[in-house]
C-alpha positions, 0 to 999 in steps of 0.5 A: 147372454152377453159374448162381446169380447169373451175368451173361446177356449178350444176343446174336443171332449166336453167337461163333465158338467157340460149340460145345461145352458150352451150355445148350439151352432146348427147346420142346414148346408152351410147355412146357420140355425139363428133366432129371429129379433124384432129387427131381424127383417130389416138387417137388423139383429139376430141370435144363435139359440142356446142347447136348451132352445134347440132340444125344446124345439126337436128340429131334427138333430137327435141322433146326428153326430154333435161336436164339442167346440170349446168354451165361450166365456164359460159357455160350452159350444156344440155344432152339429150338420142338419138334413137337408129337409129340416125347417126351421122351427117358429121364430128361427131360420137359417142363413148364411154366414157371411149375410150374418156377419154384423148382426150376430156378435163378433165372438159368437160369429167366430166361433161359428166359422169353426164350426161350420168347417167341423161339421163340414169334415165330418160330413166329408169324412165319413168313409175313408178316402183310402179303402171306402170303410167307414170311419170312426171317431177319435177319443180325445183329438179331432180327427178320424181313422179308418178301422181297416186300413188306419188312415187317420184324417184331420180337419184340413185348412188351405192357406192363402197369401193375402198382401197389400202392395204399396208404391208412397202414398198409393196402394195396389188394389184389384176387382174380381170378376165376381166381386161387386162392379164397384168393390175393390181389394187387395190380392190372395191367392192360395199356396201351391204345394212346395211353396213358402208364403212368401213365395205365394206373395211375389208369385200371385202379384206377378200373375194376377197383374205383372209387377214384381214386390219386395220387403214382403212382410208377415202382417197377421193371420185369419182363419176364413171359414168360405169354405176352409182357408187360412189367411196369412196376410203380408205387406210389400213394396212395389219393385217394378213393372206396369200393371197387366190384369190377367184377364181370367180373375182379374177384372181390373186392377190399378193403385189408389192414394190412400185417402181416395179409395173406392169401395173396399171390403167390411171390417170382418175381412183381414183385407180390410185391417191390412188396409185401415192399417196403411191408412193409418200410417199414411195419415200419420206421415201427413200429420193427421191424428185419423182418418175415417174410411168407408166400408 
């Protein structure tokens, strides 16, 4: 069935003709039930299975709260949280979503960074955090009460501020202390209650390496399902200071030209459109038509 660059519409309550063929994300952890392919044992291709698939092959989600996602072009989706002792059935097996990332179509992954994060709050809202009853279902909304006391949940996301700084032709780039040694990216960290996201910006720059930013501007978002954040991503411009690492995240940091990066990260990331972005802009102001970077 083909997804590439199908429209998601979002919903809560299946339509009266939901049955049928759908795709089915089931979770075991945070790991993903996927269909093996030929090529699946060298990196290669793999598929989520569809509804019809999954009730044929009783893995074990009768009876398990099951979530309606929404449509993928046309295509109903559902998540649903496995026990921790269900196998994967013959063919299949699960994995992790960011070792899925490249081999299961862009659309498709989306929506299963979704659901990841809705069977994880159902999972952790099942009593109330307020009294400890147990909660019920809300018809037609995501969300949880509590018969009890009234407590209504939501599903909860933690925005983050990421941004690349740039000084001309150079741009600030950092590597954890659990990256890979030779991977590098630009700075996040989370919002601290009563905090704007621009205040995120000049607060995590100043902390994570001493220099001050200015001009912070809104580049764009991405919902960033690791495990339930929001990345709202910014650009700035250098307005001071040396570079100090703060040693407890910070493994080293420093500024690159813009056609001599290291290694920075995949196409999947908004870290990575911040930075083909400025690349793109650098290569113009020195009249080139495009430049390639490397994963």
């Amino acid at each position: 069935m083909r997804v590439v660059d199908q429209a998601f519409e979002t919903a809560v309550e299946p339509p009266n003709d939901a049955a049928g063929t759908a795709w089915w994300f089931a979770f075991r952890g945070g790991e993903l039930l996927v269909r093996e392919s030929a090529v699946a044992e060298v990196g290669g291709v793999v598929e989520v299975p569809l509804a019809v698939e999954i009730a044929e092959m009783a893995v074990g989600a009768a009876g398990l709260p099951r979530h309606y996602l929404g449509a993928l072009g046309g295509v109903g989706c559902w998540a649903v949280g496995l026990p921790d002792e269900v196998e994967a059935p013959d063919g299949m097996r699960f994995e992790g979503l960011r070792a899925l990332y490249g081999r299961v179509p862009e659309a498709l992954f989306s929506v299963a960074g979704r659901a990841v994060q809705i069977v994880a709050w159902d999972r952790d809202h099942r009593f109330c955090g307020r009294c400890g009853a147990a909660t019920e279902p809300v018809p037609g909304e995501r969300a949880k009460r509590c018969p009890a006391c009234g407590l209504t949940s939501f599903p909860r996301l933690s925005p983050a501020a990421i941004v690349r700084v740039a000084r001309g032709p150079e741009v600030l780039l950092a590597r954890a202390h659990n990256f890979p040694a030779a991977f590098f990216s630009v700075l996040a960290g989370f919002v601290e209650p009563g905090e704007s996201l621009e205040e995120t910006v000049m607060r995590e720059v100043r902390e994570e390496v001493g220099i001050d930013v200015a001009d912070v501007r809104y580049f764009g978002s991405q919902p960033w399902p690791f495990p339930n954040s929001l990345m709202v991503g910014f650009t700035a411009t250098y307005a001071g200071g040396e570079i100090r690492v703060d040693d407890r995240e910070i493994a080293e940091a420093g500024w690159f030209r813009w056609d001599a990066l290291p290694r920075i990260p995949p196409p999947i990331s908004i870290a990575r459109r911040l930075l083909d972005a400025f690349v793109a802009e650098q290569a113009a102001l020195a009249g080139l038509d495009r430049i390639d970077v490397d994963a």
